[in-house]
C-alpha positions in Angstrom: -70.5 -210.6 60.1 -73.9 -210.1 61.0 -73.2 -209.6 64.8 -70.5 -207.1 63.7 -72.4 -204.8 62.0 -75.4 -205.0 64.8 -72.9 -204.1 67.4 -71.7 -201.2 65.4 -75.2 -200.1 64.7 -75.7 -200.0 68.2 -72.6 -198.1 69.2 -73.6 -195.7 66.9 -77.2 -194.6 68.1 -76.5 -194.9 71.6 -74.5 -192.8 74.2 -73.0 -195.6 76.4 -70.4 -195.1 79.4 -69.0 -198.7 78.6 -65.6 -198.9 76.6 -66.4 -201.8 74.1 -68.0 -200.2 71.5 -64.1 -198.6 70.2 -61.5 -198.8 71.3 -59.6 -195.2 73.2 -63.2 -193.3 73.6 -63.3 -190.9 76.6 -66.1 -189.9 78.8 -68.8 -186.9 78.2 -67.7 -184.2 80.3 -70.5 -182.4 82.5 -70.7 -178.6 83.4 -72.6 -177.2 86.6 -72.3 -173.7 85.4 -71.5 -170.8 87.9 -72.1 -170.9 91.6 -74.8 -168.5 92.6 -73.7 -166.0 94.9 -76.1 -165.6 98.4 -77.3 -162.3 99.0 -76.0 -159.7 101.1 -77.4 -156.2 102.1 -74.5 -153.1 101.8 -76.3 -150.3 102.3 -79.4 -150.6 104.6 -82.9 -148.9 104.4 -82.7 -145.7 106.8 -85.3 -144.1 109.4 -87.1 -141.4 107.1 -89.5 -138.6 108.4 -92.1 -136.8 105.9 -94.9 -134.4 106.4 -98.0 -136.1 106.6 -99.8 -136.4 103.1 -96.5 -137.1 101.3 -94.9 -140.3 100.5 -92.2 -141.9 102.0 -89.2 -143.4 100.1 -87.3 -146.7 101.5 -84.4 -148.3 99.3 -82.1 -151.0 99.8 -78.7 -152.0 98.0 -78.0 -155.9 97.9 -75.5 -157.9 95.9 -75.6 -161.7 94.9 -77.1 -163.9 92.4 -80.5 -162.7 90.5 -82.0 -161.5 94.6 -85.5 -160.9 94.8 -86.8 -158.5 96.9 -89.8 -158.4 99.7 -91.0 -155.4 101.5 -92.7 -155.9 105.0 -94.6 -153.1 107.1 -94.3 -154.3 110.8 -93.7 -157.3 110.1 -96.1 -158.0 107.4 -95.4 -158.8 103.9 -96.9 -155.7 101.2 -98.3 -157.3 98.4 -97.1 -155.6 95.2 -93.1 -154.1 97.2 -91.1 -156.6 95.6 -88.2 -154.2 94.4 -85.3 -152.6 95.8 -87.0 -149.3 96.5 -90.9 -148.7 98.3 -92.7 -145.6 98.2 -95.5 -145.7 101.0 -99.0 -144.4 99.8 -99.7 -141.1 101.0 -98.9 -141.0 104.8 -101.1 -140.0 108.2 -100.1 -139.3 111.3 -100.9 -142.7 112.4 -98.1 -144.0 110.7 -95.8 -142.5 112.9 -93.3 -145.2 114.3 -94.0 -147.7 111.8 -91.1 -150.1 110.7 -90.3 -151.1 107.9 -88.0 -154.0 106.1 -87.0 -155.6 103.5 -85.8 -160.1 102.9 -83.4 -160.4 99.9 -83.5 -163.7 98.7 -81.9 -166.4 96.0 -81.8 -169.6 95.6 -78.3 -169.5 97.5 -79.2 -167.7 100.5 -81.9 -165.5 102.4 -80.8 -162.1 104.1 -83.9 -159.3 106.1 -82.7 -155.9 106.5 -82.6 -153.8 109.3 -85.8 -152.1 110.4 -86.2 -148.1 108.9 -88.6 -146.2 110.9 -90.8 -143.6 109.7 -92.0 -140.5 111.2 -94.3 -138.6 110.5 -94.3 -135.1 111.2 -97.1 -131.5 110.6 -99.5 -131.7 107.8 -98.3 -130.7 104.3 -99.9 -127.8 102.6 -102.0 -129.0 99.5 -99.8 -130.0 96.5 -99.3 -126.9 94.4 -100.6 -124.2 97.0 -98.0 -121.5 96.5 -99.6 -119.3 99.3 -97.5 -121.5 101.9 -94.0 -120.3 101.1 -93.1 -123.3 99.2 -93.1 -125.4 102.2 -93.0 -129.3 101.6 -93.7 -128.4 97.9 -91.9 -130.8 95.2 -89.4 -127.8 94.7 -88.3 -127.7 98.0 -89.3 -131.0 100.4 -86.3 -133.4 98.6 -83.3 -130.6 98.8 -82.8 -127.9 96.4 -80.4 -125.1 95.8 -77.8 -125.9 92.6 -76.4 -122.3 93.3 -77.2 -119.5 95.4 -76.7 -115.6 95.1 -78.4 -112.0 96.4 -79.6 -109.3 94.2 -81.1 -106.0 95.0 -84.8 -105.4 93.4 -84.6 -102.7 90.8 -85.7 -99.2 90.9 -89.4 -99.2 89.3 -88.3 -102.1 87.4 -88.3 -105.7 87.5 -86.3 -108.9 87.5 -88.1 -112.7 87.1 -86.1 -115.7 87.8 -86.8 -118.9 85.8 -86.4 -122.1 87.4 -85.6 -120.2 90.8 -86.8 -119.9 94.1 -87.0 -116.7 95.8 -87.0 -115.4 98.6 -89.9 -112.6 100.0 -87.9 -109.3 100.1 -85.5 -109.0 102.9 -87.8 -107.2 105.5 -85.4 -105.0 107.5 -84.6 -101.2 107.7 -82.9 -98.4 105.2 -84.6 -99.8 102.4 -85.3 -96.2 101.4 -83.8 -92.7 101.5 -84.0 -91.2 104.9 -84.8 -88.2 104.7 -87.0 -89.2 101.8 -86.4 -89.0 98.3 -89.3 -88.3 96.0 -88.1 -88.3 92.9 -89.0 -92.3 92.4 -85.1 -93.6 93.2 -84.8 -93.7 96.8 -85.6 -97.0 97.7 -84.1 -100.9 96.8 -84.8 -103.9 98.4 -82.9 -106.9 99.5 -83.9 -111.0 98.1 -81.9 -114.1 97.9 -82.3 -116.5 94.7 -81.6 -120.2 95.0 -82.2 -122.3 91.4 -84.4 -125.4 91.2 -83.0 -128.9 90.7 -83.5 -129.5 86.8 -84.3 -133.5 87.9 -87.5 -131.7 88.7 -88.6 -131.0 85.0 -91.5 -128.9 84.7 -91.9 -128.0 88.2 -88.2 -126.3 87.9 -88.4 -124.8 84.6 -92.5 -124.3 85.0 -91.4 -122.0 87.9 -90.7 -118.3 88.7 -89.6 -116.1 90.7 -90.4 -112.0 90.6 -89.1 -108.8 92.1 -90.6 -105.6 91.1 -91.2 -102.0 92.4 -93.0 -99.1 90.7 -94.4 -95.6 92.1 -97.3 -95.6 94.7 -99.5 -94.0 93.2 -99.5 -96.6 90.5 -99.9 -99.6 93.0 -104.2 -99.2 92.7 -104.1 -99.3 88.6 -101.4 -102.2 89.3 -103.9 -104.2 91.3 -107.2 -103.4 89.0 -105.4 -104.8 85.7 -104.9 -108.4 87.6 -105.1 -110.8 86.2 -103.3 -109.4 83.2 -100.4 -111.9 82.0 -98.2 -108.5 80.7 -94.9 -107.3 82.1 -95.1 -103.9 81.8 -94.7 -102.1 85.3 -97.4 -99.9 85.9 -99.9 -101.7 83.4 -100.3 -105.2 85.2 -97.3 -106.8 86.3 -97.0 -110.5 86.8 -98.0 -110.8 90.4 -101.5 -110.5 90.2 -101.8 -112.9 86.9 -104.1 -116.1 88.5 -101.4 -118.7 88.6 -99.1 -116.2 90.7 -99.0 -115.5 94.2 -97.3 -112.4 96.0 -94.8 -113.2 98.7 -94.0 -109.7 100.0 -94.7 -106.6 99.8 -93.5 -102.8 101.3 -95.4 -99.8 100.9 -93.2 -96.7 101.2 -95.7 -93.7 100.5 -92.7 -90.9 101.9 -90.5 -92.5 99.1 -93.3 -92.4 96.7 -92.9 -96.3 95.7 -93.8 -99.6 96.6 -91.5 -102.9 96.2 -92.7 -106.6 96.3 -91.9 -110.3 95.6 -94.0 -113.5 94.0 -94.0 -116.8 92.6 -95.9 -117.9 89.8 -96.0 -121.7 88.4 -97.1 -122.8 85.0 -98.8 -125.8 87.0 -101.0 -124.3 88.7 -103.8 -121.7 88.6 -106.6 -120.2 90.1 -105.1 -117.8 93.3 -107.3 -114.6 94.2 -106.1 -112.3 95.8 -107.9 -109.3 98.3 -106.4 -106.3 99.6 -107.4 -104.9 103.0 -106.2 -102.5 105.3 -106.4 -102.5 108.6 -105.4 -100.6 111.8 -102.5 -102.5 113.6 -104.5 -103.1 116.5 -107.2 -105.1 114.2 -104.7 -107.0 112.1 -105.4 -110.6 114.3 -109.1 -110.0 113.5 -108.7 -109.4 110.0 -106.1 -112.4 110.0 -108.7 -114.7 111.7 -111.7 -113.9 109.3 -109.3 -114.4 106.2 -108.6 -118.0 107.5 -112.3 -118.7 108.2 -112.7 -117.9 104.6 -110.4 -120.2 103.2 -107.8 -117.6 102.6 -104.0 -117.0 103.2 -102.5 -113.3 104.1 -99.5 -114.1 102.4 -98.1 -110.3 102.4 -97.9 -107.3 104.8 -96.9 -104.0 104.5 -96.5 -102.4 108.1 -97.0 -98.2 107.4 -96.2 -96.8 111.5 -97.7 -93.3 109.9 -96.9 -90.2 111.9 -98.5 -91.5 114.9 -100.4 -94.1 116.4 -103.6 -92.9 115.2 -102.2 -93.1 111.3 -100.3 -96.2 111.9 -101.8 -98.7 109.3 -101.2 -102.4 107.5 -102.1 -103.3 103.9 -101.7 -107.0 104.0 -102.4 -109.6 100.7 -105.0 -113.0 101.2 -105.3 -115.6 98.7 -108.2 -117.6 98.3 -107.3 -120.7 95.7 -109.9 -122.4 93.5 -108.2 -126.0 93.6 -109.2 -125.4 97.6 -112.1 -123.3 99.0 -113.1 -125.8 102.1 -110.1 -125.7 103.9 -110.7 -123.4 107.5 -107.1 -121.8 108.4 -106.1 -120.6 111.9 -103.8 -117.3 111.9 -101.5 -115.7 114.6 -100.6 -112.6 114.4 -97.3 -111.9 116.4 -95.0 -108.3 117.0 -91.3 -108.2 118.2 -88.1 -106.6 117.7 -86.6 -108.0 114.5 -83.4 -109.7 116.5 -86.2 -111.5 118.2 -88.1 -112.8 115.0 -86.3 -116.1 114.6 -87.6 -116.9 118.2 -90.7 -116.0 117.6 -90.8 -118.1 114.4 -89.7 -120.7 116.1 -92.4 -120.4 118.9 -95.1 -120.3 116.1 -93.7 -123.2 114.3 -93.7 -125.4 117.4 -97.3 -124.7 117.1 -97.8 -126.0 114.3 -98.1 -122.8 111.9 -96.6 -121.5 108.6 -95.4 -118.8 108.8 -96.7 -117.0 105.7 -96.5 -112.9 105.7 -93.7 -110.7 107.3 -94.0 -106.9 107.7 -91.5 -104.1 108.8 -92.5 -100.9 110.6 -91.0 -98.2 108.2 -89.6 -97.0 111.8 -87.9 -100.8 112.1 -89.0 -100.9 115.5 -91.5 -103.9 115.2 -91.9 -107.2 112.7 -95.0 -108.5 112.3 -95.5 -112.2 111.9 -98.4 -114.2 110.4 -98.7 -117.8 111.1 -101.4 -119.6 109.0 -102.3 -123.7 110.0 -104.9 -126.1 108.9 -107.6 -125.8 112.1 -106.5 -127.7 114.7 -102.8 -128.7 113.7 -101.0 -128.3 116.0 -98.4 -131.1 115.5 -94.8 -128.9 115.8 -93.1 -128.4 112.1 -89.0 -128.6 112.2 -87.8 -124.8 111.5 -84.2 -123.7 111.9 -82.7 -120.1 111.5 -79.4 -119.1 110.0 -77.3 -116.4 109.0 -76.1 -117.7 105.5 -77.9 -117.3 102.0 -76.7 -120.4 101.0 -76.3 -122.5 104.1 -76.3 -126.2 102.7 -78.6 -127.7 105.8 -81.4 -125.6 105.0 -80.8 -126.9 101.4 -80.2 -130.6 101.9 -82.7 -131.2 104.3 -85.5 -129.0 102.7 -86.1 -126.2 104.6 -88.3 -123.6 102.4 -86.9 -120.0 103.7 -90.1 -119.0 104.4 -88.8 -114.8 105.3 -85.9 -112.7 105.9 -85.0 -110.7 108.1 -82.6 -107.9 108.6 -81.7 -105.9 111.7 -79.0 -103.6 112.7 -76.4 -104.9 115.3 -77.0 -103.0 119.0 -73.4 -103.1 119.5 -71.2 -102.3 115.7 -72.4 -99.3 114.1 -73.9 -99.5 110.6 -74.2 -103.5 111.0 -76.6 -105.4 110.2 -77.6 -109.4 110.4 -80.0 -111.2 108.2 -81.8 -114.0 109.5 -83.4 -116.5 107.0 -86.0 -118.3 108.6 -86.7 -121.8 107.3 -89.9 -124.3 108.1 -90.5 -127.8 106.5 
């Protein structure tokens, strides 16, 4: 009796794989759990380019089981990139050509990635300069334009744009009355709007874009109330508040009114402007002096007077607080409007912005700035097209940087605009 009930204690307490302690008992089961999948790379980290001071952006897409994720720079493993995405630190154009990719691993499997080149292409301006057209700026650099339409700038009025970019006015001819109308109505102007991604936040709804025109005489009063925040035309319109900068302007004294474009962003601050004018023949001195200064001629009004000895330009530079070290280069450039998109083109490949366009009120000549950092010269990708809202120039982030307008030398009463795009 006694060796029964020790044998049953034992079968009790114990887990045995033996089949004497009762009679029918089955085995414990035992469970693996799920098979962990290896990793596998579907969509593969792609060659990027980026001006040089911005970031860079590599990503990868990988299925399997819990994968873990290791970033290399030619070959070499960065500490710290250990997730499906790497942003670069600020880039230089030494970086140009180097390769980056990325090992996927789990305890099933280890898969590398392709290589992604990066290139690196002309210097950015300074992050939240507006006196560079907007180009490589967060608004523009990643794509932009959820919509696109033209309006004409109002008579003595004025229309702002929130969340918008802008384009200077369309620089071109019959903007005005000819024979000249004096009464304060003879003249409208030409500008394309494109809005801001709202992904952007406050740099899209922190933004705006401005039209505005008002009588000539009134354009000295306009100036002197800067930097007055008011909206009044006449008593100190927007463009000359410190946190704006203007993009265009046209003087049209036989008209008896003026007409210009700016941008203003609720980021930034701290934009002076000076007014000069010049004889034509002195504009590239003028230009030059402005960019030993630290300043940007950002707009240029091109007055051809009765005669060569009245001919004149008003242009606009910016100076900007956040920046008063930087040295600019400027080029000055003249040609028939049909031949500005080449000669932006020719500027770009030298490494400038361009940053001012001005119109003879005759429409024979344009007049170009291009504005670089001293001695880059590294070529900046431009393109030219004939459509407002032609998707490249949007999806690859092309700021439209002017627009020109010029009549056809073969159809009567036709006319082309060119919008001229850098990045």
């Amino acid at each position: 009796m006694m060796a029964r009930e020790k044998l049953g204690w034992l079968c009790g307490s114990l887990i045995v794989l033996a089949s004497g302690c009762g009679g029918g008992q089955t085995p414990a089961s035992t469970s693996t759990g799920p098979v962990a999948q290896a990793p596998a790379i579907t969509a593969q980290p792609v060659n990027t380019s980026v001006p040089m001071g911005l970031t860079a952006t590599y990503s990868v897409t990988a299925t399997g089981t819990a994968p873990q994720y290791q970033w290399s720079k030619n070959g070499a493993a960065i500490q710290g990139a250990n997730a499906s995405t790497y942003v670069t630190p600020a880039t230089g154009f030494d970086d140009t050509g180097t390769s980056f990719t990325v090992t996927v691993t789990n305890p099933a499997g280890v898969v590398t990635s392709d290589a992604a080149t990066l290139t690196v292409t002309a210097r950015a301006p300074k992050t939240g300069d507006l006196r560079f057209q907007l180009v490589d700026a967060v608004q523009t650099v990643n794509g932009y334009g959820s919509g696109s339409f033209q309006s004409t700038a109002l008579i003595r009025g004025e229309q702002t744009f929130n969340a918008s970019l802008g384009t200077p006015l369309h620089a071109g001819p019959d903007d005005c009355a000819n024979p000249p109308e004096t009464t304060g109505t003879g003249c409208s102007w030409l500008f394309s709007v494109m809005g801001i991604p709202a992904s952007l936040g406050a740099n899209a709804s922190g933004f705006t874009s401005g039209y505005a025109s008002d009588l000539y005489a009134n354009f000295p009063a306009d100036v002197q109330s800067w930097p007055s925040q008011s909206d009044t035309v006449g008593n100190g319109i927007f463009p000359f508040a410190s946190s704006a900068v203007v993009t265009s302007i046209d003087f049209e004294p036989a008209n008896v009114l003026f007409g210009l474009s700016w941008i203003q962003s609720s980021q930034q601050s701290g934009f002076q402007p000076t007014i000069q004018t010049v004889a034509p023949a002195d504009l590239q001195a003028a230009a030059t002096a402005a960019g030993a200064n630290s300043q940007v001629i950002t707009a240029i009004s091109f007055d051809a007077g009765a005669n060569s000895n009245t001919a004149a330009i008003t242009f606009l530079s910016y100076g900007w607080q956040a920046d008063t070290s930087t040295i600019y280069e400027a080029q000055v450039t003249t040609v028939a409007p049909s031949d500005a998109a080449t000669a932006a083109a020719n500027l770009a490949s030298q490494g400038y912005i361009i940053t001012a366009v001005g119109i003879a009120d005759s429409a024979t000549d344009i007049v170009l700035v291009g504005t670089r950092v001293q001695g880059d010269t590294m070529p900046r990708p431009f393109m030219s097209t004939a459509i407002a809202n032609d998707p490249t120039m949007f999806q690859q982030g092309y700021a439209i940087v002017a627009s020109i307008t010029y009549s056809s030398p073969t159809v009567a009463d036709t006319y082309t605009i060119a919008y001229l795009g850098e990045r």
